[in-house]
Backbone as CSV, one residue per row, in Angstrom:
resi,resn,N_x,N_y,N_z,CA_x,CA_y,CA_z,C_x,C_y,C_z
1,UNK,16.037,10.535,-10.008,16.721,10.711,-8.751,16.002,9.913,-7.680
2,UNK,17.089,9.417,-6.772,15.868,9.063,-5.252,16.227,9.236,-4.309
3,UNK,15.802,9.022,-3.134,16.289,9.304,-1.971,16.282,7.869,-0.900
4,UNK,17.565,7.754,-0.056,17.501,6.619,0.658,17.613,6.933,1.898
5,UNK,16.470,6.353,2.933,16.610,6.033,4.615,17.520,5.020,4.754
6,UNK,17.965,4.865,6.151,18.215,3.679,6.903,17.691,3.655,7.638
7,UNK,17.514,2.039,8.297,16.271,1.979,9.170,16.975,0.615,9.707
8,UNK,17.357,0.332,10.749,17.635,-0.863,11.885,16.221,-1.493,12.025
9,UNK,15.847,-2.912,11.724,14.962,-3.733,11.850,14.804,-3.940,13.450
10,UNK,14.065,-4.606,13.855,13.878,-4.362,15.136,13.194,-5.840,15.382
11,UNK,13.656,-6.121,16.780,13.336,-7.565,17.018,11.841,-7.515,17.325
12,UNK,11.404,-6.216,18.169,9.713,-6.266,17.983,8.664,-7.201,17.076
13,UNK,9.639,-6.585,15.597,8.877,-6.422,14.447,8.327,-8.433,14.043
14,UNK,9.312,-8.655,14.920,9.390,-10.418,13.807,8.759,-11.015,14.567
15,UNK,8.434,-12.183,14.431,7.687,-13.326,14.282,8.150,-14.694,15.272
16,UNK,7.383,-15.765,15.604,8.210,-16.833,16.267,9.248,-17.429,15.489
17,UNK,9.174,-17.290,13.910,9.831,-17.693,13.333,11.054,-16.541,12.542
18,UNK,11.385,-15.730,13.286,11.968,-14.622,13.673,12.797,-14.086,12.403
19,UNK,11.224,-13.955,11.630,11.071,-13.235,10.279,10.389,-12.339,10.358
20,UNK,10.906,-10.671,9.872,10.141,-9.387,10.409,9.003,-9.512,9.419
21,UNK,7.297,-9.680,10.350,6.366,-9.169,9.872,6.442,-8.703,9.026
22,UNK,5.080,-9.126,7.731,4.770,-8.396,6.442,4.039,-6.801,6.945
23,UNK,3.668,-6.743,7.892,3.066,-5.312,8.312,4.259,-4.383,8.104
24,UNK,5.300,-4.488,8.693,6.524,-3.863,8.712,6.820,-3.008,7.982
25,UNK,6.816,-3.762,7.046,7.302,-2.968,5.470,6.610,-2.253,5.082
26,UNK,5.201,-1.617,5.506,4.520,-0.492,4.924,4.713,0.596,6.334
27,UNK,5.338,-0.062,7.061,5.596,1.114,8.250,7.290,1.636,7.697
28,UNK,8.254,0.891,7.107,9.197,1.151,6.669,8.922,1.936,4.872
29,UNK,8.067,1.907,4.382,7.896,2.845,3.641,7.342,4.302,3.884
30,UNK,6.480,3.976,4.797,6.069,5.272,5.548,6.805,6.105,5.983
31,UNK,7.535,5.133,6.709,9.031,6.065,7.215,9.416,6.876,6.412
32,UNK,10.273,6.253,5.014,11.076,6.612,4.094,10.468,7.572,3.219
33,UNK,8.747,7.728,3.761,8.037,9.077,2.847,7.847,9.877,3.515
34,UNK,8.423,9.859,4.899,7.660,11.066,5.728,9.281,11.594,5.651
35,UNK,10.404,11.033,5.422,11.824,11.302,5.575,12.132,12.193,4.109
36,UNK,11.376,11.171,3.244,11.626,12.212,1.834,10.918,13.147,1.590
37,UNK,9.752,13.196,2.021,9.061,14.584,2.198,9.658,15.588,2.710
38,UNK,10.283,15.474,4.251,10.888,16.030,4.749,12.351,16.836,4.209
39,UNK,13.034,16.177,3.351,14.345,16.686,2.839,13.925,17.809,1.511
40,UNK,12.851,17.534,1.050,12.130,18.078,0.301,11.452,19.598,0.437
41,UNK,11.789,19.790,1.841,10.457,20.770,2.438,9.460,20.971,3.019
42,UNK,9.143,19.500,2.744,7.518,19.486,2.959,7.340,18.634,4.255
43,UNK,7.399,19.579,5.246,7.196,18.497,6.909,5.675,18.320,6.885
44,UNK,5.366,16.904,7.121,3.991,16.265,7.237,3.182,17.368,8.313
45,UNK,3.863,17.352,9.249,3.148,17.746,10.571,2.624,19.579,10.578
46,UNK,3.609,20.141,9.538,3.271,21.480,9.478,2.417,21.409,8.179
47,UNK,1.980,20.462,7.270,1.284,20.244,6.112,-0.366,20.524,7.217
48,UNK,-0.284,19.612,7.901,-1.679,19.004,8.688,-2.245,19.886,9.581
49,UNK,-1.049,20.958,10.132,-1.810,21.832,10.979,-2.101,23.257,9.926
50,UNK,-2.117,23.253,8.804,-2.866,23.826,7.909,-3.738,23.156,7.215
51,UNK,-4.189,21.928,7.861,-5.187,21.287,7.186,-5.107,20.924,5.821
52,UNK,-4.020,20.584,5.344,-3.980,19.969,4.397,-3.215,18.187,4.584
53,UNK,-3.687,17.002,3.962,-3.659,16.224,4.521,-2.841,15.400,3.368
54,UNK,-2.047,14.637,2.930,-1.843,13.247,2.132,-2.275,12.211,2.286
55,UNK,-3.432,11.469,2.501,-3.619,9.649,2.577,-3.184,9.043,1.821
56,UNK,-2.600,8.261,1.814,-2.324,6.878,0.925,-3.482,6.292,0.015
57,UNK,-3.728,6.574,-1.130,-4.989,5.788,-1.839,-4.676,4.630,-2.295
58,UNK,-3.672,3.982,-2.225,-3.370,3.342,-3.347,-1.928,2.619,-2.840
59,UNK,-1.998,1.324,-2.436,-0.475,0.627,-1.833,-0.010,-0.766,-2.235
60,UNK,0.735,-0.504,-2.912,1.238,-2.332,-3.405,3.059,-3.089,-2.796
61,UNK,2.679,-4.033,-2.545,4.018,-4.587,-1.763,4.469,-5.889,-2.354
62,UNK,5.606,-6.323,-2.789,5.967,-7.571,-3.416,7.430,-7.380,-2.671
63,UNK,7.435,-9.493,-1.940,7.674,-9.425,-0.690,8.939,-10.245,-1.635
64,UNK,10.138,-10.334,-1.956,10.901,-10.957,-2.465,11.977,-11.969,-1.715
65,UNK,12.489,-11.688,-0.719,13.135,-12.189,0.514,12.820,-11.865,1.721
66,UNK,13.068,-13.292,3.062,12.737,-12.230,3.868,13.960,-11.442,4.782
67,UNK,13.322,-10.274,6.276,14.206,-9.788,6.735,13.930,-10.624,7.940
68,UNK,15.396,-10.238,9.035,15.246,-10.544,9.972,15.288,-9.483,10.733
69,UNK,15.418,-9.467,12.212,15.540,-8.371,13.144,17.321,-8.463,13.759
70,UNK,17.251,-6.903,13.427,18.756,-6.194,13.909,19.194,-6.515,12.465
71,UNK,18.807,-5.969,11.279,19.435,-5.823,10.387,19.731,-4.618,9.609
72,UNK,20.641,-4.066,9.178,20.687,-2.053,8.384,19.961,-2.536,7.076
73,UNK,18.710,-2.135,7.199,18.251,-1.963,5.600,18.644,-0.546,5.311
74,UNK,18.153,-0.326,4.082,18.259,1.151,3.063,16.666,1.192,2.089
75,UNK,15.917,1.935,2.323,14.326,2.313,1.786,14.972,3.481,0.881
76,UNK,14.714,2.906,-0.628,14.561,3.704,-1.581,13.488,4.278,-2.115
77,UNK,13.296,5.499,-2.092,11.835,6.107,-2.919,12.558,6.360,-3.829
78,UNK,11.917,6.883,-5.227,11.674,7.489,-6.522,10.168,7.760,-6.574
79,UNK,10.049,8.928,-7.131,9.202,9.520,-7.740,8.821,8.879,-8.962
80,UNK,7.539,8.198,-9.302,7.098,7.685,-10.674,6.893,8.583,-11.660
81,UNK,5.749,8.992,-10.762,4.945,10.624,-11.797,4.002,11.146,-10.812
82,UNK,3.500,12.190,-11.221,2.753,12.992,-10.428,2.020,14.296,-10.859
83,UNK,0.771,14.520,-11.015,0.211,15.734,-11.382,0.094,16.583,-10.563
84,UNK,-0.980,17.420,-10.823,-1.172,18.379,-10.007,-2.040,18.148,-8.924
85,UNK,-2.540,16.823,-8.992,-3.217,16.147,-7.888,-3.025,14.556,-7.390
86,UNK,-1.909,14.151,-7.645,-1.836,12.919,-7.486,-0.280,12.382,-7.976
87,UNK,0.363,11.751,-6.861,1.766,11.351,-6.468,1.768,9.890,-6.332
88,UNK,2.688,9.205,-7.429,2.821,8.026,-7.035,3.911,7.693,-6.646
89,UNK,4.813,7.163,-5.794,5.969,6.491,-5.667,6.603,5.497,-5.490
90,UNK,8.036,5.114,-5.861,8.468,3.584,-6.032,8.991,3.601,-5.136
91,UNK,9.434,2.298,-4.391,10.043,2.410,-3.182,10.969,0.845,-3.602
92,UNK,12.059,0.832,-2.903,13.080,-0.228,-2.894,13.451,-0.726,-1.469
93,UNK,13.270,-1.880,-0.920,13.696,-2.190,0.529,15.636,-2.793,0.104
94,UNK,16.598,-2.576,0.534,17.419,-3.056,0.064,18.166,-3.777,1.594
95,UNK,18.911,-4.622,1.369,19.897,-5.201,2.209,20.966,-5.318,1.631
96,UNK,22.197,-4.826,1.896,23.667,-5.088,0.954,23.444,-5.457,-0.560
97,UNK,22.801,-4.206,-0.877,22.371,-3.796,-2.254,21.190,-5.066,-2.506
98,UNK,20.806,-5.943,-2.154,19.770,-6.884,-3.237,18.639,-6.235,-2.493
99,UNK,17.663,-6.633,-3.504,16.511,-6.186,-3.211,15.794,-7.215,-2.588
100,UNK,15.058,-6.289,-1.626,14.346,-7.495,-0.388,12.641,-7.725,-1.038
101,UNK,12.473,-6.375,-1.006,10.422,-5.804,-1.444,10.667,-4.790,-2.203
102,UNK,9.984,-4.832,-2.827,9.574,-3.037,-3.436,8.184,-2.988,-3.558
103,UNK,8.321,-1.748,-3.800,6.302,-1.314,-3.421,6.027,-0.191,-3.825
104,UNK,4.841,0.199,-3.986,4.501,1.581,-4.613,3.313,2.006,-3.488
105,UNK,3.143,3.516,-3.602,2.121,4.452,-3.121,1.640,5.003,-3.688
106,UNK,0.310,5.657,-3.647,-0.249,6.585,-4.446,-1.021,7.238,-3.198
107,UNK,-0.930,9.025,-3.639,-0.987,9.931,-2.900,-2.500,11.180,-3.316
108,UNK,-2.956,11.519,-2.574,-3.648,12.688,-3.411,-3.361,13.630,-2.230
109,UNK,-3.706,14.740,-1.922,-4.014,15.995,-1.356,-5.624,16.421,-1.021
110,UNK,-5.555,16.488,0.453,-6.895,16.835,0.690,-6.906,17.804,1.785
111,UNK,-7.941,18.770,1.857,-8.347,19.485,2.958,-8.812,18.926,3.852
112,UNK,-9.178,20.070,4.996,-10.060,19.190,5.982,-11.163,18.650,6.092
113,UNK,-11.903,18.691,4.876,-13.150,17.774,4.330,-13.257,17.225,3.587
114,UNK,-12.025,16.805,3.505,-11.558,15.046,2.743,-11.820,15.457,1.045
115,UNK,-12.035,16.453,0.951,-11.896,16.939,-0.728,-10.908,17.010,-1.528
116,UNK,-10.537,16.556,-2.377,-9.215,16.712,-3.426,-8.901,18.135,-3.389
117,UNK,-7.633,18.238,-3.405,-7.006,19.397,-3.655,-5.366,19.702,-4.524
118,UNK,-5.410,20.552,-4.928,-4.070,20.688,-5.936,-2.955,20.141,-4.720
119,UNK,-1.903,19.710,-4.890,-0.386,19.755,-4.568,-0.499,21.319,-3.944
120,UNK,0.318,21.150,-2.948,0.996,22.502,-2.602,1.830,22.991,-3.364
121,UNK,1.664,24.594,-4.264,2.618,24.705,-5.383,4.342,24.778,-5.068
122,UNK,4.651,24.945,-3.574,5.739,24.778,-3.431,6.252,23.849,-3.422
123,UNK,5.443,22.299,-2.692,6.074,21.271,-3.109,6.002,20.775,-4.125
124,UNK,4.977,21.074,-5.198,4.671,20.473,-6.635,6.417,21.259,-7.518
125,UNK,6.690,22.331,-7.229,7.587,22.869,-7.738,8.950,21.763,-7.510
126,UNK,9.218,21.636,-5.838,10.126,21.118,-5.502,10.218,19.905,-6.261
127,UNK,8.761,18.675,-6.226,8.947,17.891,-6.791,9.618,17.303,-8.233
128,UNK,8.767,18.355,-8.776,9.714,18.831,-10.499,11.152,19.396,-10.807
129,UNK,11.543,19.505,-9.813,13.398,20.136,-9.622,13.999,18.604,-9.160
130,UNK,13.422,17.857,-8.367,13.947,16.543,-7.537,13.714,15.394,-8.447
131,UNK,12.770,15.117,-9.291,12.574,14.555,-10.371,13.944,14.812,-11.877
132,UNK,14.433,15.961,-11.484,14.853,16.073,-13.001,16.725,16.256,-12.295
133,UNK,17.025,15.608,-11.488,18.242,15.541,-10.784,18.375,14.211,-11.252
134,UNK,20.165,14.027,-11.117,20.045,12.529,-10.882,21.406,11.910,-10.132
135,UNK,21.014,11.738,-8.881,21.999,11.616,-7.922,20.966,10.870,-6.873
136,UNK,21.699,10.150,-5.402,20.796,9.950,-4.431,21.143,10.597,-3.515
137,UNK,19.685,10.628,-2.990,20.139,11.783,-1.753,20.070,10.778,-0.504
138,UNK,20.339,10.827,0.313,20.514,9.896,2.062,19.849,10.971,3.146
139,UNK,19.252,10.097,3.925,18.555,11.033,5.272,19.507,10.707,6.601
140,UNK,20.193,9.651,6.578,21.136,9.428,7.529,22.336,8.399,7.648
């Protein structure tokens, strides 16, 4: 299963040669994980004020075409795999279906002293119900 954002490119984002920044695209995945987290249950911001934290360990980006600004992309996540301590995910940048980038994350769980910690069992649960669907879900 996965889940897809939309996200309007933004003239900010680009360049003199008014090609949106390679930075971009890990702010447009970010997006699309704080969005799928979110549909999921799991709001970042109420994760953190219980001190439990997600960092990114782990980020790869392959840049295939580029974008410009003022364009409707669509950010696909999928779920790769994931234990009881560690989340990886695929991500798809799309423009009128072709693929622009795709990229992966890798996730762990930590307290407030940066120590590994299990998944939250509610979202580890959720994750394993959202994994074994197969449909896409949309945030907007």
């Amino acid at each position: 299963m996965s889940f897809q954002h939309r996200i309007q490119t933004r003239y900010a984002e680009t360049g003199q040669d008014g090609i949106i920044h390679h930075s971009s695209y890990i702010v447009y995945l970010e997006e699309t994980r704080i969005e799928f987290f979110k549909s999921l249950g799991c709001h970042i911001n109420l994760l953190e004020q219980e001190k439990i934290f997600c960092p990114v360990v782990d980020l790869s980006v392959r840049y295939l075409k580029p974008l410009h600004s003022l364009e409707e992309i669509f950010v696909e996540v999928t779920v790769e795999k994931f234990s009881r301590v560690r989340l990886c995910l695929n991500y798809r940048i799309l423009r009128n279906q072709l693929c622009i980038a795709h990229g992966t994350t890798s996730h762990c769980f930590v307290n407030a002293m940066f120590k590994p910690i299990a998944i939250p069992q509610d979202f580890f649960a959720t994750l394993k119900a959202f994994q074994s669907q197969e449909k896409i879900l949309t945030s907007n």
